[in-house]
N, C-alpha and C positions, 0 to 999 in steps of 0.2 A: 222144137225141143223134144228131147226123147222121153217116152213112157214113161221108164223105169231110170232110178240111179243106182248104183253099186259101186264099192268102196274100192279102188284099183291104185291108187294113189295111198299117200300118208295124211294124217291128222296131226294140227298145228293148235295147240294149245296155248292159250297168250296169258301165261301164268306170271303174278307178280315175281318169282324168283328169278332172277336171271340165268340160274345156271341152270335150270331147267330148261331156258328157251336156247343157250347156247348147247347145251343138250342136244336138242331134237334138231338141231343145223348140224350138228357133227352127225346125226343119224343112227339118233336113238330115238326109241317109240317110247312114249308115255301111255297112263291113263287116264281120266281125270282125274283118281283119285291120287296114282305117284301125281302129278303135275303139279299139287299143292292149291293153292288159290287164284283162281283168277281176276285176271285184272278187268273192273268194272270201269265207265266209262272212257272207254278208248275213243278217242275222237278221231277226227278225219283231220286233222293237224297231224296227228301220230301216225296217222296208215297213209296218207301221201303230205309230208310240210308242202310246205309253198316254193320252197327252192327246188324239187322235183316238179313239178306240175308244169314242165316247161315243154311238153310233149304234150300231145289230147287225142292217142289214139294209141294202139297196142304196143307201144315202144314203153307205156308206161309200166308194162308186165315186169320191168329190171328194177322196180323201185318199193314195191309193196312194204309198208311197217318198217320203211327205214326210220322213222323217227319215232316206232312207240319205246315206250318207258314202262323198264320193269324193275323195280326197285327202284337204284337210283341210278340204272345204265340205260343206255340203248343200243344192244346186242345184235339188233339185225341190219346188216349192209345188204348194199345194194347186189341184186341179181343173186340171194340167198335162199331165196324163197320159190323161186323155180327153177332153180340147181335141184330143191330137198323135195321134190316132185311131192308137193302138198296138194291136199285138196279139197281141205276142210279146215274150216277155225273156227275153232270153241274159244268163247271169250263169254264176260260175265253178265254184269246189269250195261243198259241205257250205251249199246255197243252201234257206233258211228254218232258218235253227238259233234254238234257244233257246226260247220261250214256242209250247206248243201253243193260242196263238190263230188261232180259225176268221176272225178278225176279217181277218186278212192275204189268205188267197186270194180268200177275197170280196170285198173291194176291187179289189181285180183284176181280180178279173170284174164285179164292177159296172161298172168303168171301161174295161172291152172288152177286155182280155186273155184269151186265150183258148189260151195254150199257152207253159210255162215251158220254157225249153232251160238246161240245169245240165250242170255237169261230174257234178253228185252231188247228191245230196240229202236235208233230215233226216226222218227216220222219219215224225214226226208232220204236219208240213209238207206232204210226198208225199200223205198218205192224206187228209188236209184236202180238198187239191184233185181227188182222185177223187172223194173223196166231193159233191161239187159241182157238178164238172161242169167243172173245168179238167184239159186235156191236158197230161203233163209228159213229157220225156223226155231220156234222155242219150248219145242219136243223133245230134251235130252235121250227121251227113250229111241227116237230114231237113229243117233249118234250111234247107239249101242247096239242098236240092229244089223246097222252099215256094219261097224267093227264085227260081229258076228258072221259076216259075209251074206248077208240076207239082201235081196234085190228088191228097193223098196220103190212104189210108183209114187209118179209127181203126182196123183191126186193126194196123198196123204200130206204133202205140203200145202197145200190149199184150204185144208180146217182152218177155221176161224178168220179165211182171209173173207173178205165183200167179193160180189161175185163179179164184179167189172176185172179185179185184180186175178181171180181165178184164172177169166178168158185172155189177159195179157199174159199171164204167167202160159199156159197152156199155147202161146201162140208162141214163144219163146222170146216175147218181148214187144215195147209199146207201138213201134213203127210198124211192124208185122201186124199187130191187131188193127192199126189205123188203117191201114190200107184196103180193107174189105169193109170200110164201114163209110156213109155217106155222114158230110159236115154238113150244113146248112151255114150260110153266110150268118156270122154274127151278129149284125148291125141291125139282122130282119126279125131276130125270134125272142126278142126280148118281152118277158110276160108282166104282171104284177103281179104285188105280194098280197096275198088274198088270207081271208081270216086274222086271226086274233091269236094272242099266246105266241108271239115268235119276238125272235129277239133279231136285232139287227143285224148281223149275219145273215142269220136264216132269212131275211125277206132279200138280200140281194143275192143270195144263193138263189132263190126260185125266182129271182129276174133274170136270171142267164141262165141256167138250166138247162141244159141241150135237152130238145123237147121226148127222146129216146127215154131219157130219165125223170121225167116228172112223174112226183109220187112216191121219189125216193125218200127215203126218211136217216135218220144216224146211224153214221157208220157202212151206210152205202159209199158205193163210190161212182163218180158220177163225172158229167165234164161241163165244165162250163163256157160259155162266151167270155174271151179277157178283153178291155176296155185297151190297155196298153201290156205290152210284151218286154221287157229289157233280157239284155244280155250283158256284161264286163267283159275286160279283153282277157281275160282268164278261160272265157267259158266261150264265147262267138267261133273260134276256131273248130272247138270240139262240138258243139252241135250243129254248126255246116258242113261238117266231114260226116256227122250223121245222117244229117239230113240228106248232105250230096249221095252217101254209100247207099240210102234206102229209096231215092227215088230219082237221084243220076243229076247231071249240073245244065244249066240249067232250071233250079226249081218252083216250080207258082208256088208266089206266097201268098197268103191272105191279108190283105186290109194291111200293106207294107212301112202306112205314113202313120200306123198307131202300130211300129216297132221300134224301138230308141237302143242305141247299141252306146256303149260307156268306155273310154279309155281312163282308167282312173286306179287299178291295181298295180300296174306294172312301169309307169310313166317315172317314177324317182329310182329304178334298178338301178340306173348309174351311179349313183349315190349308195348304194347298199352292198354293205361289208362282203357278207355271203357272196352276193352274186358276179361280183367283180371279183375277187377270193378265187373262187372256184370257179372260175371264167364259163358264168352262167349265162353272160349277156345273148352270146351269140342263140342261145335258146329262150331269152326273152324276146329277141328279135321274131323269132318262128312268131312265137304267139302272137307277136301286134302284126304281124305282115298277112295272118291268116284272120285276126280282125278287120283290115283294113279292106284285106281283099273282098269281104261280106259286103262292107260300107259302102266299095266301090261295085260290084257286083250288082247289087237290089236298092229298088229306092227305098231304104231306111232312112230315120232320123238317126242322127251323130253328133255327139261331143266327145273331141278328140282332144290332144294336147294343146298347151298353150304354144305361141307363135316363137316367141322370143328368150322363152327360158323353162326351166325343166317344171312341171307340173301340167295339172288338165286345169279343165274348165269345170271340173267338181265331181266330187263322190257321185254315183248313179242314186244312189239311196237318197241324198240330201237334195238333187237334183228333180228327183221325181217328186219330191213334194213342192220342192217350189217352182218348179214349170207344168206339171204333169198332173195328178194325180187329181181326182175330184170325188168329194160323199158320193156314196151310193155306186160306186165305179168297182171291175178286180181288178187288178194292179197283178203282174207275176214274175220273176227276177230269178237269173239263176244266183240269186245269194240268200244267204237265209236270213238276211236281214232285210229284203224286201220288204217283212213286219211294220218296217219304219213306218212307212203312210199311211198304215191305218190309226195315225192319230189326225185323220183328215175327214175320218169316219167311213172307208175305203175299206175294202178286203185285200188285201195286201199280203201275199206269201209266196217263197221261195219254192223252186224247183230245179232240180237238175237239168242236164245239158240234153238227154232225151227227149225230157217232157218240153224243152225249148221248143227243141227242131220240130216236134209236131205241133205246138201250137203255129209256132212261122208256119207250118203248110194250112194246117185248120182253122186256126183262130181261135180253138178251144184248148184248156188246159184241165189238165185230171187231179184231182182230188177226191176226198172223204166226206161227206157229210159230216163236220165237228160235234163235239156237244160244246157249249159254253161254260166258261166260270166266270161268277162275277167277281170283279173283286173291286171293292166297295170302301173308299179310304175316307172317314169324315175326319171332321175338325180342318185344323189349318200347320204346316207345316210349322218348324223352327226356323228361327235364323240361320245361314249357314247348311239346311237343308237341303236337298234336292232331286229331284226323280231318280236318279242314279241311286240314291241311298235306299230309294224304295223298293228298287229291282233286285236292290243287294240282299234285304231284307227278307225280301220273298226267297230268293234264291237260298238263302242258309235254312230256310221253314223245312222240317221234317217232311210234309207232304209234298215240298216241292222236290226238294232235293234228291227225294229216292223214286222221283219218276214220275209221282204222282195224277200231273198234268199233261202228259206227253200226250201230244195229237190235239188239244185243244184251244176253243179259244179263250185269249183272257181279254174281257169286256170290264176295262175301267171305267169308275163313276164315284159321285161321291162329292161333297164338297172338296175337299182339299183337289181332284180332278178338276173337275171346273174351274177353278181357281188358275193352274197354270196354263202358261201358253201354248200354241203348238210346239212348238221348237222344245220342251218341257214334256210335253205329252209324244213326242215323236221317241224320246229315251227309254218313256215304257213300254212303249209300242215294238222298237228295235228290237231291246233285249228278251223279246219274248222268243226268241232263238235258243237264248241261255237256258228259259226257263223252260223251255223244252216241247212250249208249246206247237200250234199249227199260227196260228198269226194275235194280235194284239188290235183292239179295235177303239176307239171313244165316238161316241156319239157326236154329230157335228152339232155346233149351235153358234152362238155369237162370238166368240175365239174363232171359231174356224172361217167365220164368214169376214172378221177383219184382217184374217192371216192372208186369207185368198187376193182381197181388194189391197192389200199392201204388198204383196208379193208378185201378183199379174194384174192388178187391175182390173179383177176380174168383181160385176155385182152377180153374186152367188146367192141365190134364192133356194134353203132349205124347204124341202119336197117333206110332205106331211107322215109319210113314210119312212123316214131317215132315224127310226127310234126304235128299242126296245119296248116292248107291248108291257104295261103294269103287271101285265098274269104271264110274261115271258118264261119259259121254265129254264132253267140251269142246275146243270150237273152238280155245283157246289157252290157255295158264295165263303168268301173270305171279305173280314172288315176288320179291319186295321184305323187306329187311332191317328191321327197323323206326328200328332204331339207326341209322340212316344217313340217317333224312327229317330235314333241318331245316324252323325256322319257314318256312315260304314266303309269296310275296307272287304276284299276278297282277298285270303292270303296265296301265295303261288300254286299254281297247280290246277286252278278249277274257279271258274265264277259260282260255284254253291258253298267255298270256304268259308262264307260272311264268317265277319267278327267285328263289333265297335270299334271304332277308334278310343273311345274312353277306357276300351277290355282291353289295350296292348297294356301289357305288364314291364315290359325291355323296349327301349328307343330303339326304332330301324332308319338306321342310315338309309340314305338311298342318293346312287348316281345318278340316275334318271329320272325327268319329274316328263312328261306327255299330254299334251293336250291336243286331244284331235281328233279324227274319225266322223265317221258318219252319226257317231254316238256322243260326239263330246267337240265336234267343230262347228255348232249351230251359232248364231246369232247371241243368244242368250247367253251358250255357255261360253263365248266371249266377252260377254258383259259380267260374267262370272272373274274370268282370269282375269280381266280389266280392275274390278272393284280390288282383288286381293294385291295387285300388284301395284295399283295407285297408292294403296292405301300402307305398300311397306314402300314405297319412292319419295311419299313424302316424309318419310320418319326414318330417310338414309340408309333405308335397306336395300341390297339386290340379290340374286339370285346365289343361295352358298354356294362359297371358292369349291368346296368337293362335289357337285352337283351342276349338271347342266338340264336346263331349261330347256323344251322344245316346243312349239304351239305351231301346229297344222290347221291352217283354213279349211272347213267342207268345201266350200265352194268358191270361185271368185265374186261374188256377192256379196258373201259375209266377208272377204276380205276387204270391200271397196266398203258396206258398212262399216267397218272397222278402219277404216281412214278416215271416214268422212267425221267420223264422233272422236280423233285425236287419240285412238291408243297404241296405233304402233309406235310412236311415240314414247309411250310409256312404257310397251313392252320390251322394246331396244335399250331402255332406259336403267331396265334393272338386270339386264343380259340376257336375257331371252333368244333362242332363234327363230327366226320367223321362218316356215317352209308354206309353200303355195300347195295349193289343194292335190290330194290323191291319198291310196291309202295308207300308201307309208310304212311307217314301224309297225301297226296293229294288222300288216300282211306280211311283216318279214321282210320287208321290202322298200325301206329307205331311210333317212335323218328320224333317231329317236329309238331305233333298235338296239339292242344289248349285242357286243360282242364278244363276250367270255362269258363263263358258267358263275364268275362270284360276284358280276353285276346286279345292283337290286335298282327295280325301278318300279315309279309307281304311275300308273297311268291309268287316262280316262277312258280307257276302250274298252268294247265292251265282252272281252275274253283274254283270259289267261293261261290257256292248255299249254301244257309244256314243248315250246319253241314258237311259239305262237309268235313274238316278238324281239327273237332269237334265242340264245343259250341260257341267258339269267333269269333271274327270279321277279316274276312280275306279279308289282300289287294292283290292285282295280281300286279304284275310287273315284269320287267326282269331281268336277270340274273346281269346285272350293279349296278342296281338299288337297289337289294336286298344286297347284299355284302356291299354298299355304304352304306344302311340304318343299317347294322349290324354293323357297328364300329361307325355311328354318333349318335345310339339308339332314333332315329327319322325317319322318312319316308325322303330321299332326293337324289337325281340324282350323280353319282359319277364325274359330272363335278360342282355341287353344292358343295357338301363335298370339291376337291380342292381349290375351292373360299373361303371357308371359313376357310380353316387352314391358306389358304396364308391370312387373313384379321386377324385370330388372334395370328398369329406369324411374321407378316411381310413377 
């Protein structure tokens, strides 16, 4: 990377008005302060959707912020943004949230940008574009320097970074710095957790530990040994073209039968409006042909499509906890819902397509020393309640919503924790993506040791080490009554819009009711849509004439669960359609997606950025709530829907 940068290109302001961003396309300059407001959490849905992402290398530079939203348009088309020889974007708070796609900075930099200016930034977003070769920071005054024509050095971007991040930024990126640094096999340098006062995390953090970095304390950044590595067929292409461009084909990989590669994004495209619409297929072809070719290349572990009809063998995320993942283990995914298995009591988190390619070479993956939050929920839930409603909960909380938590961990506990099952605890653990955390973790105990012996057969003997120390310190603790969360809903636009279900004021239609994902296609939350749907089949109900029904298995497991206990059955029974595992509508990408902008649907996944699950208006809520709102063809609580058959039938 060079010294120094200086301003030779234009400035890309991503201001909520749109005619200020159709503006500066037609090639006028603003300032921040003409620009007017800018728009705060712009996700990586916005800066690359999912129906671009069908490239995973510099072809992506034609697509940059075709999908963000300013007002209520979306003003940038394609190959707009490296026509308007940009080279900088100022945007506001919590800028790249949501999907740890590598897919988004690199477009960017394909497209000639070359330095993000944010109010703030999301974890995995940030380290993307280090790891790259994009300069980010949240120095407005730098902005203003550039514009002055002042030649300013890359060390003045490096304030406040950890010094690991320094030396990768300074090399111009993560493969560049690996390559002058010796790995030590992972399997060999595993330590213990030594003293007192650490909290779960932290003792499996200094179990792996690359031993370069022992000593390190919060907010270092450090590498650790990964137990298991995944990749989706979204992201495999794009970090073997990394991997092959930094160290040629050919590549040693480390420890290759503890890497697990997933076909599970991409697998129902045939079925998907979009992508058949806009004759995308031939580019979702690229990406599995350049998955496959990994699979067949290296001996990795594989779960690919089903044999005989369209879907996989299960989400990676739902997959890794029930074949994979074990307490005291890291777990690393390029999705940022990786989170998921730390309700296994597992360190579990998402990384881009970079930080892939060099754990496949190393064995280790790069992180931050977290600090922890606890968040601590006693009592006992409601009826009709559910983890979902408690992530919602959090999510609407003033401290979470305006960033509060970004980069950490959240450490549930608590009675009403204890209480649910994994599959229960894997929903808080997931959405710790939303909440903008680094991952989501529960303490393993006797849930965990029955979930393992029912799920592989495995007798799983917790290690006395596997806890939170009493004198543990944490950054903040949050406790929450449990009795007091109702059903919640996130209104469109953002999973931090909580609102009650008892708070809607006006009845919402809704076309679409979803049930599925990694977040909402567990075991349980099939015994969920099961109980609400039985329970309107036998009192003549089915799914309203205005409203279609979707319910997506995680896995083929929980689908063969759910035969063996009699509810497809049921579910066919009140109209339902049944789809086999992948990600489906909550990727844009199959049965259950919106295809017009006045579609309203409400689903159990666990985001709602705009286009997230195409053009309409999507609610969040759980798995009760959804099932409840598919047979009342309105948005409503399924302790709601029973009140009101008993009110209109006595």
């Amino acid at each position: 990377m060079n010294d120094t940068i200086r301003l030779t290109g234009r400035v890309l302001y991503l201001s909520d008005d749109p005619a200020v961003i159709s503006a500066q396309l037609a090639g006028n300059n603003f300032t921040r302060e003409s620009a007017g407001p800018l728009r705060d959490n712009v996700s990586t849905d916005e800066i690359t959707p999912v129906t671009v992402m069908l490239c995973y290398d510099e072809r992506l530079g034609r697509y940059p912020y075709v999908g963000f939203q300013s007002g209520s348009e979306v003003p940038i088309k394609q190959d707009e943004i490296a026509r308007g020889n940009f080279q900088i974007t100022v945007a506001g708070k919590r800028y790249g949230k949501g999907s740890s796609r590598e897919s988004s900075p690199l477009a960017e930099l394909s497209a000639g940008i070359h330095l993000i200016v944010a109010e703030s930034f999301e974890r995995i977003y940030r380290q993307n574009c280090d790891n790259i070769g994009i300069l980010t920071t949240t120095d407005f005054s730098v902005l203003d320097r550039l514009i002055a024509g002042e030649e300013i050095s890359i060390e003045e971007f490096l304030d406040g970074r950890d010094a690991l991040t320094q030396e990768i930024i300074r090399c111009g990126g993560l493969l560049a710095y690996s390559k002058a640094r010796q790995w030590p096999v992972p399997n060999t340098q595993k330590g213990q957790a030594s003293g007192t006062g650490k909290t779960l995390v932290e003792k499996i953090i200094e179990r792996h530990i690359h031993p370069d970095f022992r000593g390190a304390t919060h907010g270092d950044g450090v590498f650790l040994a990964a137990d298991w590595r995944f990749s989706h067929d979204y992201f495999t292409g794009m970090s073997a073209h990394l991997m092959h461009r930094a160290v040629g084909k050919p590549a040693q990989l480390t420890d290759p039968e503890h890497i697990v590669a997933f076909q599970d994004h991409l697998v129902l495209a045939s079925q998907s409006a979009p992508h058949v619409r806009n004759g995308l297929l031939p580019g979702v072809r690229n990406l599995q042909d350049a998955h496959t070719s990994f699979v067949r290349d290296y001996p990795v572990r594989a779960h690919g499509t089903l044999d005989n009809e369209l879907g996989s063998e299960g989400i990676c995320h739902a997959l890794m906890a029930e074949r994979y993942a074990l307490p005291g283990e890291v777990v690393v995914g390029t999705d940022s819902h990786t989170t998921h298995s730390g309700a296994l009591g597992c360190l579990a988190f998402g990384a881009g397509a970079t930080d892939m390619a060099n754990s496949w070479l190393t064995g280790h993956i790069r992180c931050k020393i977290p600090d922890t939050l606890r968040v601590e929920i006693n009592g006992a839930l409601r009826p009709g309640v559910m983890a979902k409603d408690i992530v919602l909960h959090l999510l609407q909380m003033d401290e979470i919503h305006s960033g509060g938590a970004i980069g950490m961990v959240f450490e549930y506990g608590g009675p009403a924790v204890r209480a649910m099952s994994i599959d229960e605890r894997a929903t808080l653990t997931n959405m710790v993506a939303e909440l903008g955390g680094f991952t989501g973790i529960v303490e393993p105990d006797a849930q965990t040791v029955a979930f393992l012996k029912e799920r592989r057969d495995i007798d799983f003997t917790i290690e006395h080490w596997m806890k939170s120390d009493a004198d543990a310190t944490y950054r903040n603790v949050i406790r929450l009554d449990a009795a007091k969360i109702e059903p919640m809903l996130a209104r469109p636009g953002d999973p931090g819009n909580g609102v009650a279900v008892s708070n809607l004021v006006d009845d919402v239609a809704i076309d679409i009711a979803y049930g599925g994902s990694c977040t909402a296609g567990k075991r349980e939350d099939f015994d969920c849509y099961f109980e609400v749907l039985r329970w309107g089949a036998e009192r003549g109900l089915t799914v309203a004439p205005s409203t279609r029904l979707f319910l997506q298995f995680g896995t083929m497991d929980v689908r063969g669960y759910c035969d063996s206990l009699g509810y497809l059955d049921v579910f066919e029974r009140v109209g339902a359609t049944l789809i086999m595992p992948g990600c489906g509508a909550c990727a844009n990408c199959g049965p259950g997606q919106s295809t017009s902008a006045d579609e309203v649907t409400i689903s159990a996944i666990n985001r709602n950025f705009p286009g997230r699950s195409g053009p309409g208006n999507v609610w969040l809520a759980s798995p009760y709530t959804v099932a409840a709102s598919a047979l009342a063809g309105k948005i409503t609580t399924f302790e709601q829907l029973k009140s009101s058959l008993q009110v209109n039938f006595g």
